[in-house]
C-alpha positions in Angstrom: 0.0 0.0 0.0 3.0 2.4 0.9 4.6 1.8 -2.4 0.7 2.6 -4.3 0.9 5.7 -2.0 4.1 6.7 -3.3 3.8 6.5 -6.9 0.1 8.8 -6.9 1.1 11.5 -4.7 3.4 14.7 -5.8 6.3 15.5 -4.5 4.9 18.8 -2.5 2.1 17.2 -1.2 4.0 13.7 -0.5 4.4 13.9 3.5 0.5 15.2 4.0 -0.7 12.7 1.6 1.8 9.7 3.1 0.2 10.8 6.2 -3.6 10.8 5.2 -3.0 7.8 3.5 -1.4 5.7 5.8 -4.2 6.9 8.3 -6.6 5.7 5.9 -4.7 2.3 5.8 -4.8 1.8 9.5 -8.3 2.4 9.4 -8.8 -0.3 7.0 -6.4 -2.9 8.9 -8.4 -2.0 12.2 -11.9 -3.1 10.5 -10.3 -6.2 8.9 -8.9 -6.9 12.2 -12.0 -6.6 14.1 -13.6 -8.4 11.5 -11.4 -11.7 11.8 -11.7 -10.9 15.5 -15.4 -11.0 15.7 -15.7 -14.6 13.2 -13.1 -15.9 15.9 -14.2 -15.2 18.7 -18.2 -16.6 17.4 -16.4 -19.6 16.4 -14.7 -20.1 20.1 -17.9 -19.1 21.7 -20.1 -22.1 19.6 -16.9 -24.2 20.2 -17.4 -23.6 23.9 -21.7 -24.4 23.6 -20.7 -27.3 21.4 -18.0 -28.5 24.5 -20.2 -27.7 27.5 -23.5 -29.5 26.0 -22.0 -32.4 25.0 -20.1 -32.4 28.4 -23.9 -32.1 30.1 -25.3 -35.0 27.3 -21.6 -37.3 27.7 -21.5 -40.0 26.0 -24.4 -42.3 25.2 -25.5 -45.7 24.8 -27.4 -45.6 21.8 -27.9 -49.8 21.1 -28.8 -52.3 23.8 -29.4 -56.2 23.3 -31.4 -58.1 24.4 -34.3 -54.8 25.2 -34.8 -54.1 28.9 -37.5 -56.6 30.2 -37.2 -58.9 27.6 -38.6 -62.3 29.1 -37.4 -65.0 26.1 -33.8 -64.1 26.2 -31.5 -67.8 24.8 -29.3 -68.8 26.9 -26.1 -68.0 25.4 -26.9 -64.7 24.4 -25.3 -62.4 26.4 -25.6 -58.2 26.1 -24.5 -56.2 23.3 -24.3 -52.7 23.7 -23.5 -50.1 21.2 -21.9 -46.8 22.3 -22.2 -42.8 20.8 -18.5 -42.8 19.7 -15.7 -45.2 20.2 -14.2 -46.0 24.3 -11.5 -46.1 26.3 -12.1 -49.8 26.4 -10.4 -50.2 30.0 -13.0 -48.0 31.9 -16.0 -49.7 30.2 -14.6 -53.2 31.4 -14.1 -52.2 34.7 -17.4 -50.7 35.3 -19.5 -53.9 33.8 -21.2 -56.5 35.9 -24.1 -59.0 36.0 -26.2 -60.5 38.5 -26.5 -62.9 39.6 -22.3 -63.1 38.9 -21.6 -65.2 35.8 -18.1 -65.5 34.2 -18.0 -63.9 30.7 -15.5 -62.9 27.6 -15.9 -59.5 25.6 -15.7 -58.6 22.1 -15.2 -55.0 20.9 -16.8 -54.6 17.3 -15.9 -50.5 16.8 -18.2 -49.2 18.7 -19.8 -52.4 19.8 -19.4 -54.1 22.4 -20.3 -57.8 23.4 -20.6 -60.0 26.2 -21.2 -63.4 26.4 -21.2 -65.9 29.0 -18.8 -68.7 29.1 -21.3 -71.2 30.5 -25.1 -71.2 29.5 -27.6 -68.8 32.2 -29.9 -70.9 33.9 -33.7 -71.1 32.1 -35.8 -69.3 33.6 -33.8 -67.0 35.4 -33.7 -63.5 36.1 -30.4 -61.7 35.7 -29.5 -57.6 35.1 -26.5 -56.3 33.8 -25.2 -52.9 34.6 -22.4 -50.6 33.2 -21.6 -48.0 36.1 -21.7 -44.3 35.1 -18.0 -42.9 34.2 -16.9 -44.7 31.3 -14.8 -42.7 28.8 -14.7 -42.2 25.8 -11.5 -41.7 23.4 -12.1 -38.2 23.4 -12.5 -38.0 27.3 -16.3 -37.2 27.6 -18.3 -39.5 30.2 -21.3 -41.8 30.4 -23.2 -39.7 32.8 -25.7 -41.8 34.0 -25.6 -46.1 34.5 -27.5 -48.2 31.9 -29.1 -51.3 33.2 -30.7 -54.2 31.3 -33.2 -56.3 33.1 -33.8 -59.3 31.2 -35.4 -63.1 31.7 -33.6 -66.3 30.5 -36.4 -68.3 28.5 -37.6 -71.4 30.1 -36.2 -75.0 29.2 -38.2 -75.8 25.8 -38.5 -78.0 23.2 -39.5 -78.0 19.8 -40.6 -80.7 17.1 -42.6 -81.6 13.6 -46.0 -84.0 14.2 -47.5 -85.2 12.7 -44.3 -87.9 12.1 -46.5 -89.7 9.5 -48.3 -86.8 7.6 -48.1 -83.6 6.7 -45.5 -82.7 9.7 -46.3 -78.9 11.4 -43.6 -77.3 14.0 -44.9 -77.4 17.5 -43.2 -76.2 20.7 -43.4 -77.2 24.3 -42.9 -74.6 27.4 -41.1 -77.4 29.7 -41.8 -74.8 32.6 -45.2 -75.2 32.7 -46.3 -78.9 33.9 -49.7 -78.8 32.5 -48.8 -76.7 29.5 -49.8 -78.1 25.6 -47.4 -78.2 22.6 -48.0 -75.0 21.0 -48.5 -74.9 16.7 -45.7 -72.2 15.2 -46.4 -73.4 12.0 -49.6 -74.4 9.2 -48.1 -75.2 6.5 -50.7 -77.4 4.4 -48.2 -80.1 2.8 -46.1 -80.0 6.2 -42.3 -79.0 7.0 -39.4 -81.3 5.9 -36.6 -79.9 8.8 -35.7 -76.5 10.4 -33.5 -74.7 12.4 -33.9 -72.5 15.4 -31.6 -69.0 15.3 -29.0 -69.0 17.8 -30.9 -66.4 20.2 -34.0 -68.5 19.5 -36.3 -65.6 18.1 -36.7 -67.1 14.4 -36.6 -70.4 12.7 -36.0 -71.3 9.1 -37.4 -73.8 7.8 -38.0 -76.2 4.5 -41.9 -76.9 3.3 -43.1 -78.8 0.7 -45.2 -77.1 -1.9 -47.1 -80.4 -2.6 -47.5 -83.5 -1.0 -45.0 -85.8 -3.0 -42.3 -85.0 -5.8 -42.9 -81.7 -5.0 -40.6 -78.3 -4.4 -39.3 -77.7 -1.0 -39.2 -73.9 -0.4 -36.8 -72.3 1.9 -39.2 -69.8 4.8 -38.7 -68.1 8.1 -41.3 -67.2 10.9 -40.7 -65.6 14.5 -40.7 -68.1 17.4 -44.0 -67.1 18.0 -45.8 -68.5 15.0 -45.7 -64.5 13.7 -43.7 -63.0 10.4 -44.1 -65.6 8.3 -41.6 -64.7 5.1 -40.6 -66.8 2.0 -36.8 -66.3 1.9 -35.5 -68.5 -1.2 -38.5 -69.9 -3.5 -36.8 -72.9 -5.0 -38.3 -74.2 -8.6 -37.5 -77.7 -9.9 -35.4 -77.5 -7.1 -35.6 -78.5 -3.2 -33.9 -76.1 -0.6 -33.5 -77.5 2.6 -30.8 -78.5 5.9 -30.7 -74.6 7.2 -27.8 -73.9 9.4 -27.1 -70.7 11.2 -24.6 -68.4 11.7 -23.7 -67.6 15.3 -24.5 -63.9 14.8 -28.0 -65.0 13.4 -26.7 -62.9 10.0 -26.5 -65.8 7.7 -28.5 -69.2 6.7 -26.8 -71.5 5.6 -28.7 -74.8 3.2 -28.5 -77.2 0.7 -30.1 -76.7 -2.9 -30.9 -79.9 -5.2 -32.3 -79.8 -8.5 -35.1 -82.1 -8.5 -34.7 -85.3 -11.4 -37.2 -86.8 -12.9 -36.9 -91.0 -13.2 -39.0 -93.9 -13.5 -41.5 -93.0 -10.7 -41.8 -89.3 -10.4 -39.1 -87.0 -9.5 -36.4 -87.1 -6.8 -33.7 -84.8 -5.5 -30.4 -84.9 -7.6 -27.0 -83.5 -6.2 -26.7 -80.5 -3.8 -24.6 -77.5 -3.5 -24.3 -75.2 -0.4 -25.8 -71.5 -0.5 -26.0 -68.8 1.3 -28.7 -66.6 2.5 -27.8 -63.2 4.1 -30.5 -61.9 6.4 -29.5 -58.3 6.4 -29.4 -57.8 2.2 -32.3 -60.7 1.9 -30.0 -62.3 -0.9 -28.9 -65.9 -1.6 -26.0 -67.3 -2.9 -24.3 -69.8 -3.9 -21.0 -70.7 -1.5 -18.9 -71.6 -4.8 -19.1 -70.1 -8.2 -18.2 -73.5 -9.3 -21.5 -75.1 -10.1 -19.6 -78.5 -10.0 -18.5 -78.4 -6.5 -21.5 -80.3 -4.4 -22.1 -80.6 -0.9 -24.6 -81.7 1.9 -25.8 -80.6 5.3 -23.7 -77.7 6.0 -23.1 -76.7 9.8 -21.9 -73.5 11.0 -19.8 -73.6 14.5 -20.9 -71.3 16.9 -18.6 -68.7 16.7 -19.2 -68.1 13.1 -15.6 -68.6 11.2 -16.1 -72.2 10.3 -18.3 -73.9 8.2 -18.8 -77.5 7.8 -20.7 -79.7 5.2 -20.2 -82.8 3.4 -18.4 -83.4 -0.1 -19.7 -86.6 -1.5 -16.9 -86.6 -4.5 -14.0 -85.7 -1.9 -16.0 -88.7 0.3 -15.1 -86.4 3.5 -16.1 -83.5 5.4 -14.7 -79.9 4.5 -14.6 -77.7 7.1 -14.3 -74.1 5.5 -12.8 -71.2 6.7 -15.3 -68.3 6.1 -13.2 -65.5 6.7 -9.7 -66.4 4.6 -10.9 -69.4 2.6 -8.5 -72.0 4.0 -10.1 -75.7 3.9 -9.5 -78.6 5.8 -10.2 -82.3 4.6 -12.0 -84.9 7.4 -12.2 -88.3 5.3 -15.6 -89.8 6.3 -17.4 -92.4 4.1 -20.7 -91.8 6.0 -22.0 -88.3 4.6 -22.5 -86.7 8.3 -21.1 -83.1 9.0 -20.3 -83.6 12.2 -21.1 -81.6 15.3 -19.6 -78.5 16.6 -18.4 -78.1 20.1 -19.5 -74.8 22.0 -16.2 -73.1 21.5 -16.2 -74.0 17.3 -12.3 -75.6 17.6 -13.3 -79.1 17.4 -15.9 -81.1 15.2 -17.0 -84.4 16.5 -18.5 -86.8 13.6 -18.4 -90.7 12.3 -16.4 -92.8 10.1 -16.1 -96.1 9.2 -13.3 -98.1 10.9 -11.9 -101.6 10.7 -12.3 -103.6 13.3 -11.8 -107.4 13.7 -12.5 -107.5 10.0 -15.5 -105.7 9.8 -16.4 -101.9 9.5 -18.3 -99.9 12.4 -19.6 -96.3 12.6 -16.7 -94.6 15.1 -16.5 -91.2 16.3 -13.8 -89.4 16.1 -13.0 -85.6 17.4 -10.8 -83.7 15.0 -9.3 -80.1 16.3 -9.6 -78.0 13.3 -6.6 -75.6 14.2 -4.0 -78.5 14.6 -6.0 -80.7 12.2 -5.5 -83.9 14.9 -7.7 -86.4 14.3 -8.8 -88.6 18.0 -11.3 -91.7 18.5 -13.6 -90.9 21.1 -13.7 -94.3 22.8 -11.0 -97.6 22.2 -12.3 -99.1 19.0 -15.0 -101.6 19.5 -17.7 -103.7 17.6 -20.5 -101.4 18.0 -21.7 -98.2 15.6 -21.7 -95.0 16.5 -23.8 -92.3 15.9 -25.8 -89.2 16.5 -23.6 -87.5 18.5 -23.8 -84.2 20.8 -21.7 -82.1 23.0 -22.7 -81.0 26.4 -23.2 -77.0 26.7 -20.2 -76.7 28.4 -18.0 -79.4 26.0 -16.8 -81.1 28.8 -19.5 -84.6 28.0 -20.9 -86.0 25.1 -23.8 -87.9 24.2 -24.4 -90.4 21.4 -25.9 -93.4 20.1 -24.3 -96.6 20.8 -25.4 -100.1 18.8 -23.5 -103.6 19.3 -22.9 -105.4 16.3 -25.9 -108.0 15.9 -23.8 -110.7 16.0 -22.8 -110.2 19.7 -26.4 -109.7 20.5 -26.2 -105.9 19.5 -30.2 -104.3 18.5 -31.6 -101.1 18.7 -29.5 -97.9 19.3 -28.5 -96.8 22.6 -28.1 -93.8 24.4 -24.8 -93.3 26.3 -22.2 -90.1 27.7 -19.1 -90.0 28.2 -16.6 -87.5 29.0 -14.6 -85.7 25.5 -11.6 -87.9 26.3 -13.5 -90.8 26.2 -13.9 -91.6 30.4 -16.6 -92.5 32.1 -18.4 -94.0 29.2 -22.2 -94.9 31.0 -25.2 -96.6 28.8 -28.1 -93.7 29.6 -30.8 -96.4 27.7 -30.5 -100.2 28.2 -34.2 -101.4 26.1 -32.9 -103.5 23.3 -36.0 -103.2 22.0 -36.1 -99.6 20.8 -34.5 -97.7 19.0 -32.6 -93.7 20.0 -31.7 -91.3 17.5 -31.3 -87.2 17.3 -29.8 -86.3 20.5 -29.4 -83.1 21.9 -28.7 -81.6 25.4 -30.7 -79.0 26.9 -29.0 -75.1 27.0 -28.2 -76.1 31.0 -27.3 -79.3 30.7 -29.5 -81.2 32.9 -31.3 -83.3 30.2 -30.9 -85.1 26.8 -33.8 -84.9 24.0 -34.1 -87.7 21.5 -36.5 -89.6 19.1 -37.4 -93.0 19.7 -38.6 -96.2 17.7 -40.3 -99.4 19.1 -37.9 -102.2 17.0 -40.6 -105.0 17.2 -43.4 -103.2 15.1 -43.7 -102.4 11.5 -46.2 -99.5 12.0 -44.3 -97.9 15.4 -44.4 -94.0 15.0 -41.8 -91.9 16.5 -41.8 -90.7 19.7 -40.1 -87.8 21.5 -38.1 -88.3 24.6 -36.2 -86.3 27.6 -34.1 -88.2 29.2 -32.3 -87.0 32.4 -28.3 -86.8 32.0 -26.9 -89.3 34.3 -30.2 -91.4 32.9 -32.5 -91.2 36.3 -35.1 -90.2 34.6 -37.1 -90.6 31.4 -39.9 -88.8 30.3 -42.1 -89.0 27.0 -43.0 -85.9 25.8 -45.0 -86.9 22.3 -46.1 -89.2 20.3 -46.0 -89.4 16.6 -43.4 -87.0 16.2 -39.7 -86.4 15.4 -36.7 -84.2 14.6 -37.0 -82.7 18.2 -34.6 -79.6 18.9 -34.3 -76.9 21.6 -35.0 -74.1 21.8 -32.1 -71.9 22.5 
């Protein structure tokens, strides 16, 4: 500006003008100045409002799961709770707790956290879980006030398709109440083939048939309350069926076989493994490869494996869902196995040699180290049906002697993982014991049961007590019992 000043003014008049001039120029610089000034000092000021209301708001909790006084809550659940903005992590963990006091692991998921308990709660029970005021955030602001989540473990219950010889509906029984009736969930008018309950037991998918023989099996899903009834995959020419969940409840897994016509009607040809994904509503196929088959797929519980059987391989590939990585279980018997509750070991049957015959066997391979272990000393007696015990410490399965030591219908036994303290559970040569499972506590076994000596027995649903004391039937003229998480 001095220099502009310069070069207008005349010589004469230089110092008057330099000076009315500069004075002018100072009174521009002092309105520019109070100018920035001002913006400043309005941007400090709404820095300041911004600072001292979200001091007085804090952080929040913006996600909670299970909903305070939820009352059907599955056993291994646990409580998910979804923060504002990311945590110190350390002053969350120290201010958690449940009640009554159960042992738990967490999960951080960005702003997610999880909780789950290392051993199943106790069905029925109520139990509230509290984070303490004064957790911090990464950015130092404060969970002003305690959240608390009340919530009510759902009762023992038990779920199964009757009628066994018609058109099969889903029906569920609310152990907890003695004089209480199987309840329908389902009407479906040509009946359900199978179905799986989701892992915090609000949904099932499930396979029904469009017609009453050589017909299309349809892949559904309805609340655990018989509401929300939802076609997921409609399957033409084709039957979908074998659904398996993810541990998160995210994905379905099931088999898809194209249905072949032959000499009498139609009949289901190979299958291949899809996908369904709950949050997009889309289905796809696991491999792009339209030659690579497989059967009864089986996610473990915590979600990164995925088991199902390859007929051409004649073994069971356990897949690696989040880097791909397979591992090969040769099985000649076309069962997927069974996961244990911490999804590092698989427990399924194969055929073994054994005084110059061949017997069902299980064996317990650890995915990780890919080690491969019998469950019991090799014997002349098939194995089947197998299940671990909520906690993986026992397992349950059906035991059959070879008919020619006097073996007949299939047993129920436990024993302990390391194969100890092998008990018979069952001892009625008579019948018959298949599809086991333990209840989410522990305390009982489920299974289906056959009377050998007839031609025209119907199933029959069974609870049996764990260390066998007690038997209870539960139905007649049903099958594929499950729990209900």
């Amino acid at each position: 500006m001095l220099m502009l000043v310069g070069a207008v003014c005349s010589p004469p008049r230089c110092r008057r003008c330099s000076e009315r001039v500069t004075t002018i120029a100072v009174m521009r610089f002092d309105r520019m100045d109070r100018a920035a000034l001002s913006t400043a000092a309005a941007l400090a000021f709404l820095t300041l409002v911004v600072i001292w209301r979200g001091d007085r708001v804090g952080v929040r909790v913006t996600q909670v799961t299970p909903a305070d006084g939820a009352r059907f809550v599955a056993a291994r659940q646990g409580v998910a709770l979804t923060f504002s903005e990311a945590m110190d992590r350390t002053s969350v963990e120290a201010r958690m707790h449940i009640t009554p006091a159960v042992s738990g692991t967490l999960q951080w998921n960005g702003t997610t956290l999880r909780w789950k308990p290392t051993q199943p709660l106790m069905p029925g029970t109520y139990y509230t879980f509290t984070l303490e005021a004064g957790a911090r955030s990464v950015r130092g602001r404060q969970l002003l006030e305690a959240v608390q989540v009340a919530f009510r473990v759902a009762p023992l219950r038990v779920a199964w398709l009757a009628p066994a010889d018609g058109s099969a509906n889903l029906f569920v029984l609310d152990l907890s109440q003695p004089d209480a009736a199987p309840v329908p969930i389902t009407s479906e008018p040509f009946g359900l083939y199978d179905y799986a309950v989701s892992p915090d037991g609000t949904r099932i998918a499930y396979s029904a048939n469009r017609a009453a023989t050589d017909s299309e099996r349809d892949l559904w899903l309805i609340n655990a309350d018989g509401s929300g009834r939802t076609l997921l995959v409609q399957c033409d020419s084709e039957v979908c069926q074998a659904p398996s969940w993810s541990g998160d409840g995210a994905v379905i897994a099931f088999e898809r076989r194209p249905l072949i016509a032959g000499a009498v009607g139609r009949a289901p040809g190979p299958g291949r493994i899809w996908l369904y994904d709950t949050q997009t509503e889309q289905a796809a196929p696991l491999f792009a490869d339209t030659q690579r088959l497989g059967s009864l797929p089986r996610f473990a519980p915590a979600d990164r494996w995925l088991a199902f059987y390859d007929p051409l391989e004649s073994a069971v590939v356990v897949l690696d869902m989040l880097g791909n990585a397979q591992v090969l279980l040769p099985s000649a018997l076309g069962d997927s196995g069974a996961w244990s509750p911490d999804g590092r070991r698989l427990l399924y049957p194969d055929l073994v040699a054994v005084d110059n015959e061949q017997y069902a066997q299980l064996v317990v391979a650890d995915i990780e180290t890919e080690i491969i272990t019998p469950v019991l000393p090799l014997t002349r007696a098939n194995l089947s049906s197998a299940a671990w015990s909520p906690l993986g410490d026992w397992i349950a399965f059906g035991y059959q002697l070879s008919p020619a030591i006097g073996g007949a219908g299939v047993q129920v036994w436990r024993a302990r993982t390391d194969g100890s303290e092998a008990t018979p559970l069952t001892q009625d040569s008579s019948y018959t014991y298949g599809a086991i499972s333990w209840s989410p506590d522990g305390t009982w076994l489920l299974a289906q049961r056959f009377y050998l000596p007839s031609i025209e027995a119907k199933p029959e649903v069974w609870l049996i007590r764990a260390d066998g004391s007690e038997r209870r039937l539960l139905a007649r003229n049903a099958a594929q019992p499950a729990w209900m998480p």
